[in-house]
C-alpha positions as CSV (number, residue, x, y, z in Angstrom):
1,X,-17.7,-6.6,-30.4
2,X,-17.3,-7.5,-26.3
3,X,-19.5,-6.0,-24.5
4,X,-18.7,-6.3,-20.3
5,X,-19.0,-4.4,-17.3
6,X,-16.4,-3.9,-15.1
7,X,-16.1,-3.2,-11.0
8,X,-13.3,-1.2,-10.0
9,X,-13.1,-0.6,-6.1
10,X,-10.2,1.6,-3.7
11,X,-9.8,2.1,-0.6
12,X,-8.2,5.0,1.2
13,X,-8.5,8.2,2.9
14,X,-10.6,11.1,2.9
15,X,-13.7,10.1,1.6
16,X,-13.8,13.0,-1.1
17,X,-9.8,12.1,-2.3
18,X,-11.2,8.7,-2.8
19,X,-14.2,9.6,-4.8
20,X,-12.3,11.9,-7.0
21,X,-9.0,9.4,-7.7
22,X,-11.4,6.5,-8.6
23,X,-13.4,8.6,-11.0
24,X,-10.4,10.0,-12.5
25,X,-9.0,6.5,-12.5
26,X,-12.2,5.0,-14.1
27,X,-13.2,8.6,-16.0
28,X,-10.0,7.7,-18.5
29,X,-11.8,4.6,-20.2
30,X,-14.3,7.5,-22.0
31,X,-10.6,9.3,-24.0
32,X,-9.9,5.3,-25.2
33,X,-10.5,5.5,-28.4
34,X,-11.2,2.0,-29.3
35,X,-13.8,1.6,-26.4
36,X,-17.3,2.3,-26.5
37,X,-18.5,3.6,-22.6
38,X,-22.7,3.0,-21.6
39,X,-22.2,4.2,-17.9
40,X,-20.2,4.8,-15.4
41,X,-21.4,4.7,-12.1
42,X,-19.6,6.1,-9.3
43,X,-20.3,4.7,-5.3
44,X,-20.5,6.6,-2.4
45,X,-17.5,5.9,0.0
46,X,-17.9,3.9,2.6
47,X,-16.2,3.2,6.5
48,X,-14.1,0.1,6.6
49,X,-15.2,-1.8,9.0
50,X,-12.6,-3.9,11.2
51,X,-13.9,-7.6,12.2
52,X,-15.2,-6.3,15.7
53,X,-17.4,-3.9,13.7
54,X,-15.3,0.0,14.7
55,X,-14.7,1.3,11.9
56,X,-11.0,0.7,10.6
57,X,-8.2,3.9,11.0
58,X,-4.8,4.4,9.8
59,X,-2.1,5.2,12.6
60,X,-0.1,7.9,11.6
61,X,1.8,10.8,13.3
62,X,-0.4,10.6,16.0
63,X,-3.8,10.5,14.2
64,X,-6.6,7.9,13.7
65,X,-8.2,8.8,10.5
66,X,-11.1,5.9,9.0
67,X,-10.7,4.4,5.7
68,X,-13.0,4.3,3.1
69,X,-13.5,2.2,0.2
70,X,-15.8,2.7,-3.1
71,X,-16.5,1.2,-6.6
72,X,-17.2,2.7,-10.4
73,X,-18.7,0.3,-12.4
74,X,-18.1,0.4,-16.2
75,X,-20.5,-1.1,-18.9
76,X,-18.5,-0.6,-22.4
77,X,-18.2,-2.6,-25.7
78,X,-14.3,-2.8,-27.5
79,X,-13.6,-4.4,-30.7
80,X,-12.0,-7.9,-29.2
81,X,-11.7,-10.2,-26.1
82,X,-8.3,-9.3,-26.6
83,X,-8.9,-5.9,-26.1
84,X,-10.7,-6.3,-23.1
85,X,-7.9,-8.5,-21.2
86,X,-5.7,-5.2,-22.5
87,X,-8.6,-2.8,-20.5
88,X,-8.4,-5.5,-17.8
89,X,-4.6,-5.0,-17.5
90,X,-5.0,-1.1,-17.4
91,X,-7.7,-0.6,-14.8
92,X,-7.1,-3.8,-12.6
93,X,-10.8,-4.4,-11.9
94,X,-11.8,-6.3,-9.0
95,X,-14.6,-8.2,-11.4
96,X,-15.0,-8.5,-14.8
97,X,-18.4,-9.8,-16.3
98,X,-18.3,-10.3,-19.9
99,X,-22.4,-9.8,-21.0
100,X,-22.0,-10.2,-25.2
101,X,-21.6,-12.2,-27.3
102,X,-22.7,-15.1,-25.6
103,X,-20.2,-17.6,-26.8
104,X,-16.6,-16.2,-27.9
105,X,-13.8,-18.0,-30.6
106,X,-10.4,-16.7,-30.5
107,X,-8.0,-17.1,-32.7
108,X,-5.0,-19.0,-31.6
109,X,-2.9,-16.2,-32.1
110,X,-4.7,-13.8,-29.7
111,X,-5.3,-16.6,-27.2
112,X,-1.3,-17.1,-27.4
113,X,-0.7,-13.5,-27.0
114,X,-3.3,-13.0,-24.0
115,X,-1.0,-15.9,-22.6
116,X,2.5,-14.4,-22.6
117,X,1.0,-11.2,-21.7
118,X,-0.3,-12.5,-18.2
119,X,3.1,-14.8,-18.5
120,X,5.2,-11.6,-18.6
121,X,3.2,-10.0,-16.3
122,X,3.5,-12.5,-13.5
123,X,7.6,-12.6,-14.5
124,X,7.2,-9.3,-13.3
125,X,5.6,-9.3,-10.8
126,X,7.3,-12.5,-9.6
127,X,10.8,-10.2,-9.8
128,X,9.4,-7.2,-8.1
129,X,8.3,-9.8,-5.0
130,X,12.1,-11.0,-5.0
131,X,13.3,-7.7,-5.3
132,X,10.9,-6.4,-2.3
133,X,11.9,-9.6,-0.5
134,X,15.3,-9.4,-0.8
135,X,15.2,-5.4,0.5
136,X,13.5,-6.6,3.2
137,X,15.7,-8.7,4.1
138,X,19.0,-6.0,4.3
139,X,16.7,-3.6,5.9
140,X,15.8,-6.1,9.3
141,X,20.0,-6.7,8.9
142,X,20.6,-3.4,9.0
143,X,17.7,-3.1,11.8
144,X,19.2,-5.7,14.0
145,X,22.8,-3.7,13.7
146,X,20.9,-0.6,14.5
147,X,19.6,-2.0,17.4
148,X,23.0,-3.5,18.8
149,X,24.4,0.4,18.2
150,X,22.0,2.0,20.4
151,X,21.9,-1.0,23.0
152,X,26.0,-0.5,23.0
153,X,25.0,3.2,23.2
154,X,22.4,2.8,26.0
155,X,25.0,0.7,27.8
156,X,27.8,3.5,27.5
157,X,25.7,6.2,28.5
158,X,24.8,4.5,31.6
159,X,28.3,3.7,32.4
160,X,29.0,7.5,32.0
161,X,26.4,8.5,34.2
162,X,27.4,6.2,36.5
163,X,30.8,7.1,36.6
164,X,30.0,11.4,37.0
165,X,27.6,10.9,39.7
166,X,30.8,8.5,41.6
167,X,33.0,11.4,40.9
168,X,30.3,14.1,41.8
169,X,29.5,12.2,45.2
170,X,33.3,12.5,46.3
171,X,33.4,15.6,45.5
172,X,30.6,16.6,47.8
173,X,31.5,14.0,50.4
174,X,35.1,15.8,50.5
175,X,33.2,19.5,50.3
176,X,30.9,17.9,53.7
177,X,34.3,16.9,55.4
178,X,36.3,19.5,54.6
179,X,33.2,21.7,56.8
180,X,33.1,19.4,59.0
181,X,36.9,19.5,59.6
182,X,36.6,23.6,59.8
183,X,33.8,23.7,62.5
């Protein structure tokens, strides 16, 4: 058996919608069958802070709201140190301490299948970085074209609004002689 205790932290907003994702989040580890859970132990959110000190909002239709982050800590026991890079993977802890056994041997065929586990993992994530990138990339393109449509827009709409008040200053110019002319 493993035994280790795991820190998982979010951050968000508000305070209570944290509190209650990260212990549902966490609160799943007790229906895994394979895992023995000690404690959970939720935190209290807290403010963000920025660096000057404020605490740190969210722009957003025209509302500052603060962010809050908080931690669960996990103490459980699973069968492997296999298993717990599988619990790892799940939950995404920000820290993982392992407490027993002391020392660890793994067979070469866990150790191999821990590494083409992270291996496919990073592939992953590696292609979903590319694939971000890349839609990125059309979306500024299609920005900058944006951008030209509205200039070339802007530009037309001035021209036509140039162009009406030329025609609706002759027309009062020949309204003002054509009084002038009758008096």
């Amino acid at each position: 058996m493993v035994r280790a205790i795991m820190i998982v932290e979010m951050a968000g907003r508000p305070a209570e919608h944290l509190t209650e994702a990260l212990e549902r989040h966490i609160g799943v580890l007790n229906d895994v069958k394979d895992i023995e859970v000690h404690s959970i132990k939720v935190s209290e959110p807290r403010t963000i802070k920025s660096e000057d000190g404020s605490p740190k909002s969210e722009e957003g239709a025209g509302s500052r709201e603060e962010m809050f982050t908080a931690f669960a800590e996990a103490d459980f026991e699973c069968e492997s140190f296999g298993r717990l890079t599988e619990t790892m993977f799940d939950f995404m802890p920000s820290s993982v301490e392992v407490i027993e056994p002391g020392k660890l041997s793994v067979d070469a065929s866990e150790l191999t299948a821990l590494l083409n586990n992270i291996s496919g993992r990073l592939h992953r994530y590696d292609e979903i970085a590319k694939i971000i990138g890349e839609r990125h990339h059309q979306m500024e393109g299609q920005l900058k074209k944006a951008v030209e449509i509205l200039k070339a827009k802007d530009t037309e709409i001035v021209k036509l609004s140039s162009d009406n008040e030329k025609k609706v200053d002759k027309k009062v110019k020949k309204k003002v002689v054509k009084k002038k002319v009758r008096k």
